[in-house]
C-alpha positions in Angstrom: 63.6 191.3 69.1 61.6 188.0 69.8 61.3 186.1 66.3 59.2 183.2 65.4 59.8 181.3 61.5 55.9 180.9 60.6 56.7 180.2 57.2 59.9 177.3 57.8 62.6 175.7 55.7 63.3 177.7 52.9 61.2 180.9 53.5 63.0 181.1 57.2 66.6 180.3 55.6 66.2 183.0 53.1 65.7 185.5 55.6 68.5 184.5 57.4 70.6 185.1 54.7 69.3 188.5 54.2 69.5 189.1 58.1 73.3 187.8 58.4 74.6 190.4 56.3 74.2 192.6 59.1 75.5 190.8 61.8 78.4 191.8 63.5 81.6 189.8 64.5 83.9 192.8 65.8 83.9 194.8 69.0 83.2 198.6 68.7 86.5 198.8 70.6 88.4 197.1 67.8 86.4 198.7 64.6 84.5 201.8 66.1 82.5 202.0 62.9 80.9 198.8 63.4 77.7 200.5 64.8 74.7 199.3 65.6 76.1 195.8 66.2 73.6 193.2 65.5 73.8 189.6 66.5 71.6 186.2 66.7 70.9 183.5 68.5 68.2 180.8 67.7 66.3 178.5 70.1 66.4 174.4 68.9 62.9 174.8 67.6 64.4 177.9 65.7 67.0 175.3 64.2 64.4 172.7 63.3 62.7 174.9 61.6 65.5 176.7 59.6 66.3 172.6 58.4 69.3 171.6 60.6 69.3 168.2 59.2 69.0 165.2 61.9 72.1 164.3 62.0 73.3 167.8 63.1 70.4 168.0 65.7 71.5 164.6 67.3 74.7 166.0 68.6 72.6 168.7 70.2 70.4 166.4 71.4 73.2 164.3 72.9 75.8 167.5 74.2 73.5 169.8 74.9 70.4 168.3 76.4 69.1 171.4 77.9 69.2 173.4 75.1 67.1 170.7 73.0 64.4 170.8 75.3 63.9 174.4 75.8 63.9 176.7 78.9 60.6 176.6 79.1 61.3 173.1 80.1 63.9 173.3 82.5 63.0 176.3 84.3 61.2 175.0 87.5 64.0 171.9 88.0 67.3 173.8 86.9 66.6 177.4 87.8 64.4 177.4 90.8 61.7 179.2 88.5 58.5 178.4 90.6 55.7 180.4 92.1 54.9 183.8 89.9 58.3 183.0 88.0 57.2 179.6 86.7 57.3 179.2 83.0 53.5 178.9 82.5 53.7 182.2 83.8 56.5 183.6 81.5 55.2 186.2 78.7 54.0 184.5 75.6 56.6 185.4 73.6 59.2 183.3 75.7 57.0 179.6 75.5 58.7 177.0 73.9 56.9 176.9 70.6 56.8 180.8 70.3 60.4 181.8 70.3 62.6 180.6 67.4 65.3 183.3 67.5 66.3 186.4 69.1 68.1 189.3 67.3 70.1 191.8 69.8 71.1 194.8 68.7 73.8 197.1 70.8 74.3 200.8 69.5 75.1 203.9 70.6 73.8 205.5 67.3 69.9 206.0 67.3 69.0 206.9 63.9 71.1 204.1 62.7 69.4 201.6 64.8 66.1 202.5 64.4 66.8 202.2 60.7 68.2 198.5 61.2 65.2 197.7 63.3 63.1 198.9 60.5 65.3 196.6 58.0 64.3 193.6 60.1 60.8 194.2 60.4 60.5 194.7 56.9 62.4 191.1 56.1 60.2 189.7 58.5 57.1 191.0 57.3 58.3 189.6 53.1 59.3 186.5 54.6 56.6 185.4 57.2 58.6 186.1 60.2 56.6 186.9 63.3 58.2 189.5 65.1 57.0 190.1 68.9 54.8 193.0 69.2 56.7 195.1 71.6 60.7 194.7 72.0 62.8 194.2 74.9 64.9 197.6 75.6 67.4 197.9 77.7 68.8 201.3 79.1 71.7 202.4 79.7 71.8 204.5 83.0 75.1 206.0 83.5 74.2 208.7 86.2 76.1 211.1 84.4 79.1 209.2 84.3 79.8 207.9 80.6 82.2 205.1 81.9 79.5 204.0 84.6 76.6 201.6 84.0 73.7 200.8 87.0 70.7 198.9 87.5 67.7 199.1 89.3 67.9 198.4 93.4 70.5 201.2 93.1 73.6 199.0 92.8 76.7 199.7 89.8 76.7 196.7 87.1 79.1 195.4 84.9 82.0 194.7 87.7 83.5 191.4 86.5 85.9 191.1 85.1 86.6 187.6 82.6 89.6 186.6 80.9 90.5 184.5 77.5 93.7 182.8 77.4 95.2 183.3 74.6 93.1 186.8 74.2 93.3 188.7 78.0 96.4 187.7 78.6 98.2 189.2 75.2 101.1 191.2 76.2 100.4 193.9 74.4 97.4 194.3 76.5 98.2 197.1 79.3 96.6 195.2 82.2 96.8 191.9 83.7 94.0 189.7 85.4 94.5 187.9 88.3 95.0 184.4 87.4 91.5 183.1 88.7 89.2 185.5 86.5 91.9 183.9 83.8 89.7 181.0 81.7 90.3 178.9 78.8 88.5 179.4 75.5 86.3 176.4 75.8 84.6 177.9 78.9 83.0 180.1 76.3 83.5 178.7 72.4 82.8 175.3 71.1 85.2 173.4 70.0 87.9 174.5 72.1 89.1 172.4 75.6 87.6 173.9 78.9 89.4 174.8 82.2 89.9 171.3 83.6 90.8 170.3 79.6 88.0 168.5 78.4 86.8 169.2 74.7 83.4 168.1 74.2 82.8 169.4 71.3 85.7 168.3 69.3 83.7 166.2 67.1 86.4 164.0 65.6 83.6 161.0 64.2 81.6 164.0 62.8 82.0 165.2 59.1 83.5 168.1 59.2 81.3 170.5 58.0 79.4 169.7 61.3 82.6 169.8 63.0 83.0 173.5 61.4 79.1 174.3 62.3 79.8 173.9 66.1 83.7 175.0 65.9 84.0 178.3 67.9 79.9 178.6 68.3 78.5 179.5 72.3 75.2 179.4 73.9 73.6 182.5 75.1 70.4 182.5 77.6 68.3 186.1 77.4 66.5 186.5 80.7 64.2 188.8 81.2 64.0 189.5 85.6 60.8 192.1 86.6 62.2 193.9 89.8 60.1 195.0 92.8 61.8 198.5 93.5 59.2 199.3 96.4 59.6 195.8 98.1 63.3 196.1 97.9 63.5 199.6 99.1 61.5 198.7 102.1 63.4 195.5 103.2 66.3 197.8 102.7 64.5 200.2 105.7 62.9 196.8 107.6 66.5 195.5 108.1 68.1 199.1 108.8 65.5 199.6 111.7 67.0 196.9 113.6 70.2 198.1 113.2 69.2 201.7 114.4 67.6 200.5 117.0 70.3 197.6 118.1 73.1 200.5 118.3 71.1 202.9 120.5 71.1 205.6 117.3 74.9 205.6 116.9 74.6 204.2 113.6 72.1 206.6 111.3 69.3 205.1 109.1 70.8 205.9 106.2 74.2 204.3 106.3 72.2 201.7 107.9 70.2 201.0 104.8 73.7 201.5 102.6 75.3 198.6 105.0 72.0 196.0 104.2 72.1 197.1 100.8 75.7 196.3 100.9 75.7 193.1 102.6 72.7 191.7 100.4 75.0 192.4 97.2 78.1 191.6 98.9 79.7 194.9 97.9 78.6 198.9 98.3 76.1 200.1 96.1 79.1 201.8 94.0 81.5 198.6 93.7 83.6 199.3 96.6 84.4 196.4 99.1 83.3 195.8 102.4 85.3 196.3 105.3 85.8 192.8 106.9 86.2 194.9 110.6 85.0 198.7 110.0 82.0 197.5 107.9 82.9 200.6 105.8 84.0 200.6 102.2 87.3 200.0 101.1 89.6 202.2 98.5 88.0 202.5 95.1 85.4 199.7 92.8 87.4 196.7 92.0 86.2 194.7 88.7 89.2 191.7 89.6 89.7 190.3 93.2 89.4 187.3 95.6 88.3 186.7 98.9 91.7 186.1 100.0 91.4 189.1 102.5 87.7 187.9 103.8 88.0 184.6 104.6 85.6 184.6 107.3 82.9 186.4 105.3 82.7 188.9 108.0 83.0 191.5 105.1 81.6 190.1 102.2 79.2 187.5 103.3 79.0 183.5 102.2 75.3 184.0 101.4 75.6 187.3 99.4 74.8 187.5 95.4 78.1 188.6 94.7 79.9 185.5 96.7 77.9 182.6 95.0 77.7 183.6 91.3 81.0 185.0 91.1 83.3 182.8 94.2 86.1 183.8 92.0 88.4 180.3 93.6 85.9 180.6 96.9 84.8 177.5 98.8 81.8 176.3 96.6 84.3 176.6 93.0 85.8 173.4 92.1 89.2 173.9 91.4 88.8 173.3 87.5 85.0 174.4 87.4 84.7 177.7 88.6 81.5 178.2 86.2 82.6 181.5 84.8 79.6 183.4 82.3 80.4 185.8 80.0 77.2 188.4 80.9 75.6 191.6 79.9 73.1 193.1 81.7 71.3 196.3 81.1 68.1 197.7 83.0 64.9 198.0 81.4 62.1 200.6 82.8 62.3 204.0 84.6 64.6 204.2 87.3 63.2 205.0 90.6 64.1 208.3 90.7 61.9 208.5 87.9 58.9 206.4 88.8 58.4 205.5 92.4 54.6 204.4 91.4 54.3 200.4 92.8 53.2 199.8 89.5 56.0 200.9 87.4 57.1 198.4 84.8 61.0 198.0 85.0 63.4 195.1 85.7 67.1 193.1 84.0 67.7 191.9 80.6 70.2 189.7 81.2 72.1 188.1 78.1 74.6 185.0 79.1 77.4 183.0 76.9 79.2 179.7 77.6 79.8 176.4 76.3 77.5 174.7 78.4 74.1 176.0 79.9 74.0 172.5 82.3 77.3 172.7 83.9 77.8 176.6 83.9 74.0 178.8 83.8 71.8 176.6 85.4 74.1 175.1 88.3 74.7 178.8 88.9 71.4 179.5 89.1 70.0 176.1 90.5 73.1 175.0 92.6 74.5 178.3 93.7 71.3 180.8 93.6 68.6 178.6 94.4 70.2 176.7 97.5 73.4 177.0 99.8 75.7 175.3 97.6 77.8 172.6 98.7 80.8 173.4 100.6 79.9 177.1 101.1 80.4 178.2 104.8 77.1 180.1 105.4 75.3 179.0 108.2 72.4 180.7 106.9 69.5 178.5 104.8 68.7 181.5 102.6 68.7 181.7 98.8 70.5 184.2 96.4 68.9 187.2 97.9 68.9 189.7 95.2 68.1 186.6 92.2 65.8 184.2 93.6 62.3 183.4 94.4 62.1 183.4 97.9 59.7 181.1 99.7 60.6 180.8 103.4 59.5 184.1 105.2 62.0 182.0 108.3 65.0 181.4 105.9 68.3 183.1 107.7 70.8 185.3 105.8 73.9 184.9 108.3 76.2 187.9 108.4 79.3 186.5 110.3 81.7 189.1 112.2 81.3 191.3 114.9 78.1 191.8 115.2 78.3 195.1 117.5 79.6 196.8 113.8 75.7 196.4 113.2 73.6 197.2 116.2 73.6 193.8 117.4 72.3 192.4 114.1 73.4 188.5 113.6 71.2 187.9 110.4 68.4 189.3 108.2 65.0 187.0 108.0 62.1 187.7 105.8 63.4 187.8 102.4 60.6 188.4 99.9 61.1 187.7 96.2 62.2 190.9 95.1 62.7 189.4 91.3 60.0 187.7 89.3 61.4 185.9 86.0 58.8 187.6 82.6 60.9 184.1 80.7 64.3 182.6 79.6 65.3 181.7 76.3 68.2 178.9 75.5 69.9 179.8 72.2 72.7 179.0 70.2 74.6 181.9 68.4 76.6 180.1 65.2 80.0 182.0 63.5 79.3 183.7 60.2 80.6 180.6 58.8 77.7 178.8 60.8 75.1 181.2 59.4 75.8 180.5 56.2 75.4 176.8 56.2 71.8 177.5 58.3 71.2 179.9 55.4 72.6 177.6 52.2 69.8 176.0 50.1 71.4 172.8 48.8 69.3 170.0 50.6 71.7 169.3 53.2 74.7 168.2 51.1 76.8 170.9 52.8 76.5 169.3 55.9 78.5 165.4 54.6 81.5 164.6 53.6 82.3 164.5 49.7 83.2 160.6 50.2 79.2 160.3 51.6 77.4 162.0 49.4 76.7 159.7 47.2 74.7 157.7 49.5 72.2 161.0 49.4 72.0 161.2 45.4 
């Protein structure tokens, strides 16, 4: 649910205090009785207008610079959101002065969440809390297999695996990660040092209820992707025709369009790996790996979605800034089985949380998506296939390797842009202890030290 504070300061912080007795800080796996789980994040405009004093907002202003100025802002520089994904194009509810906080709910129970959803409107509706006319539902398509989730374009989600040091790596915990999906806590929570060690957000000149406000905090980005099922299914059968045709028939159309599907991705439609020789797929899904057995990219290849946003210790990750997210996804529409009409509404929600939207979302998306990022070894000049807007009908996606394993095909051409971004919201999701200090009434005395306070009296 999309929220907008129409009546601010103490009308907005007294919902919040209503609302944050519902939110949830424990996994379903750790407290199964902790369903629906409800949780929120709030834009900077969503903070100014709950009364983060100045002082507070500084350090956003200063730490997280993209966060103070809003998606909406960034979008066309830092995410490659032009063309029909450009933020004057978003839906309303994302522009920057619309969206003040967003309220997620995850639940297995439907009566139960229909009744919390109720609960907020209701709060919403007493407190002058505008709540967007239609919210964004995810599905959950498991193609009759409960431990499954999929997406739209036909591909299996949720196959990354990231670890917490200090969390992942308990040893009471039955299976290890390798040691490149391994992270340190500050990859993730405020407050805490990152993989190469810094601590940004350590605070030490701050008082420390500011210090406490930020301690343990992250920043989410919702993103809301429209997908074009029919263009996608037909570049799937554009490429696979050449491919037929290169290997005289011997390879069929429909393992032909599994193999482009496969190679757009970086990975079969069901999470198993590519074959660096065969071309066929390997064992069982894998949520942890490396590349260590596809150097060449002849299996996986360099430009493949797969390869750049997740180069799990690959050519383009730093050896300190691998850029990890912590991400849900979950599909939103009729599946194609479903719908095939061109029209059909359907598409991503994508919810992302780390410590730093500059360093890890956007150079993702605007380093790694939107360009061949420096030191990859594609010799292509084509962007993020299955994530970006795609502008150059002449831009090459390289497929190195044999290239009799495909009919004689060296690269694909003509990508279209199968995704078009509905908006993007930069938020901030506080610990209950957080909430409550957005929530307390006490004209910002929580927020100094006892030894300044009387400089505010």
């Amino acid at each position: 649910m999309l929220l907008k504070f129409n009546g601010k300061g103490s009308l907005a912080r007294k919902f919040l205090g209503a609302l944050s007795k519902d939110v949830t800080y424990t996994s379903r796996a750790r407290d199964p009785e902790s369903d629906p789980q409800l949780s929120v994040g709030f834009t900077y405009r969503g903070l100014e207008a709950l009364g983060l004093p100045c002082h507070v907002q500084l350090v956003l202003q200063k730490l997280a610079p993209s966060f103070h100025l809003g998606a909406p802002v960034q979008a066309a520089t830092r995410l490659g959101d032009t063309g029909s994904s450009a933020p004057d194009r978003w839906d309303g509810d994302f522009q920057l002065e619309a969206l003040h906080a967003v309220v997620s709910l995850h639940y297995t129970d439907d009566a139960a969440a229909a009744k919390l959803v109720e609960r907020v409107r209701r709060l919403a509706g007493e407190l002058q809390v505008r709540v967007a006319e239609k919210p964004l539902r995810g599905e959950n398509f498991t193609h009759g297999k409960t431990d499954e989730r999929w997406v739209h374009f036909g591909y299996r989600d949720g196959l990354s695996k990231v670890g917490i040091r200090g969390w992942s790596d308990d040893p009471n915990r039955t299976r290890k990660l390798l040691p490149v999906s391994m992270h340190n806590p500050g990859e993730f929570l405020l407050g805490h040092p990152d993989d190469g060690g810094a601590n940004p957000w350590a605070l030490a000149a701050q008082p420390q209820a500011v210090r406490s406000f930020f301690c343990e905090a992250s920043f989410g980005v919702l993103r809301q992707m429209e997908q074009d099922e029919p263009a996608f299914r037909g570049y799937l059968e554009e490429q696979a025709r050449q491919i037929v045709k290169g290997s005289g028939g011997a390879i069929k159309e429909t393992s032909a369009i599994e193999l482009v599907r496969a190679k757009l991705c970086g990975r079969f439609r069901d999470g198993r790996r590519i074959h660096p020789e065969t071309q066929e797929p390997v064992g069982e899904p894998e949520d942890d790996f490396g590349y260590a057995s596809d150097l060449e990219g002849k299996g996986c290849p360099f430009g493949s979605h797969i390869r750049r946003m997740n180069p799990r210790g690959g050519e383009i990750a730093h050896q300190l800034r691998h850029r990890p997210l912590m991400r849900r996804g979950a599909p939103y529409g009729r599946t194609w089985e479903e719908d095939k009409s061109a029209d059909a509404e359907r598409g991503l929600l994508g919810l992302f949380f780390c410590s730093s939207i500059e360093n890890q979302f956007e150079h993702l998306l605007g380093e790694w998506a939107d360009r061949v990022p420096m030191g990859n070894l594609d010799e292509g000049n084509a962007k993020d296939p299955l994530a970006s807007h795609h502008e150059d009908p002449d831009a090459r996606f390289v497929l190195p390797g044999d290239a009799a394993q495909r009919g004689g095909v060296t690269e694909f051409k003509g990508l279209k842009p199968f995704v078009r971004t509905r908006g993007t919201a930069y938020l901030l999701y506080p610990t209950s202890d957080g909430l409550e200090q957005l929530a307390t009434e006490d004209d910002g005395h929580l927020w100094i030290d006892e030894v300044d306070r009387e400089a505010f009296r």
